[in-house]
C-alpha positions, 0 to 999 in steps of 0.5 A: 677150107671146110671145119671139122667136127673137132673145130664145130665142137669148140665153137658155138654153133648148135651140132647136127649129127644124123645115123647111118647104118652099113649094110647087112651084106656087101652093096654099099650103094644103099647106105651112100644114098642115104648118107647123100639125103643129108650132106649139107644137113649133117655135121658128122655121120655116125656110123653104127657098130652091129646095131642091136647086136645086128651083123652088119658091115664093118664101121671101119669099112663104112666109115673110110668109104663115106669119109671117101665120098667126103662126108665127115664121119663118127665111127662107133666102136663097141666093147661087146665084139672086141677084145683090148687087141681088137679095139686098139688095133680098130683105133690104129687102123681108122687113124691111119686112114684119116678117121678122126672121131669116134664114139665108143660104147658098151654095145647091145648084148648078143641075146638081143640080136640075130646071133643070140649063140654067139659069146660076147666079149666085153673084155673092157667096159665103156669107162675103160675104153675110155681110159685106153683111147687116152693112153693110145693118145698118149703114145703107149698102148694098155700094156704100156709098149709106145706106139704112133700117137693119136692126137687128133682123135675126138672121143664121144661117149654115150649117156642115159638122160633120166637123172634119178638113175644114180648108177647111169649119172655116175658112170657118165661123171665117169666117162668125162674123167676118163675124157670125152669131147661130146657126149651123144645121149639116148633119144630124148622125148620128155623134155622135162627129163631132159631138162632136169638132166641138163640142170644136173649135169650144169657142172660138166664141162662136155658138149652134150648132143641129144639123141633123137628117134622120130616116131611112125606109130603110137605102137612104136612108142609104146614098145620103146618104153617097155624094152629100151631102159632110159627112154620115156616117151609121155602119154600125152605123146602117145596120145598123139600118136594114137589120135593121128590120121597120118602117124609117121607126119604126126611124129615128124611134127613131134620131133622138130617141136622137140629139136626148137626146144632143145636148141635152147638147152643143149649143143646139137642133136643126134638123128636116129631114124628107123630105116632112112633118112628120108623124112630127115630133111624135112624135120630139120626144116620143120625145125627152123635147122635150115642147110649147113654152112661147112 
């Protein structure tokens, strides 16, 4: 019989979780093919909620699709888009339909997205999320009326990795009291940052899965440390980056040098690829993460 997410938690072995985006319109065939490059590769599938505060397909719609084509899913779930009605109903409704992980986070705000009119909600923050999926577990929804229990649902959060960001370290401690089963950070490409990270969350007792963004030019990289707070990429990485004949095989190299150190630090990776998972497949390999056994 297959292990679940949950079971691969609880054991040693080093998690591989890998991105899938739903589509911006109604053909999922797109979104399939790409989650089939990894089955086998992946031990779960995030399924993205509004990317970037980007439209897109529903997660709940996506993520019951691929857990119909047997893959194991993470269904993400944002604060931005939804009151506390909204969330708990989104909970009720994935559990019901045999969605057994998700990953909440605060959510990109509208401004940075297609829909830059639209008002964002942000009735709860990721903390209380938090809070509310424990009680939902529980039985009782925020207002305290009983409903049908959660048991079985594992909850991850998101977390910035630079330890000198007081403010970000104190939100995720708050995010492991409030209960979380993994904690999926920003994509990592200082090691030394990450490393330091890990030194200071030693006390937390999460498996911590590190998040990853292969590179395709030096220009992308350059555009990440100047609009995406927590993310650090080096100079000398750029410098790569920039002296590299093949730019996008250059960052395909960088991210598996990348994963055989962090396999020594932490407890998976999360792959977040810009556009598919083409090159995935082969990152992994290069990585010395050879094809899962489920």
């Amino acid at each position: 019989m297959s292990r679940t997410f949950k079971d691969k938690l609880r054991s040693k072995d080093f998690l591989i979780t890998a991105e899938i985006c739903p589509p911006k319109g109604t053909e999922l065939g797109e979104a399939l093919a790409d989650a089939k490059l990894i089955r086998g590769f992946a031990d779960a599938l995030n399924v993205t909620d509004n990317q970037r505060a980007v439209m897109r397909m529903s997660p709940l719609a996506m993520s019951k699709t691929l857990l119909d084509e047997g893959h194991e899913v993470i269904m993400q779930l944002t604060c931005r888009d939804r009151n506390r009605l909204a969330l708990q109903s989104d909970l009720l409704g994935a559990y019901a339909m045999g969605i057994r992980n998700v990953c909440v986070m605060t959510g990109d705000h509208t401004t940075k997205g297609d829909h830059p009119r639209a008002k964002p909600v942000y009735d709860l923050d990721s903390v209380q999320l938090l809070g509310m999926i424990k009680r939902m577990k529980e039985g009782y929804d925020l207002a305290g009326n009983k409903t049908g229990h959660l048991p079985d649902l594992v909850v991850g959060a998101v977390t910035n990795t630079d330890p000198l960001k007081a403010g970000q370290m104190m939100k995720m401690r708050k995010k492991v009291k409030a209960g979380v089963d993994f904690m999926q950070t920003q994509a990592v490409y200082d090691i030394t940052q990450f490393e330091a990270f890990m030194e200071y969350a030693d006390d937390i007792d999460v498996p911590v899965i590190a998040g990853l963004i292969p590179l395709r030019s030096a220009n992308m990289a350059l555009f990440m440390n100047n609009n995406i707070p927590g993310i650090h990429v080096p100079d000398e990485t750029i410098y790569r980056m920039e002296k590299a004949e093949k730019p996008i095989e250059e960052g395909i190299c960088i991210c598996a040098e990348a994963i055989r150190e962090l396999k020594k630090m932490c407890r998976g990776i999360h792959i977040m690829p810009v556009g598919n998972h083409v090159n995935t497949i082969d990152i992994l390999e290069m990585a010395g993460t050879g094809k899962r056994n489920k």
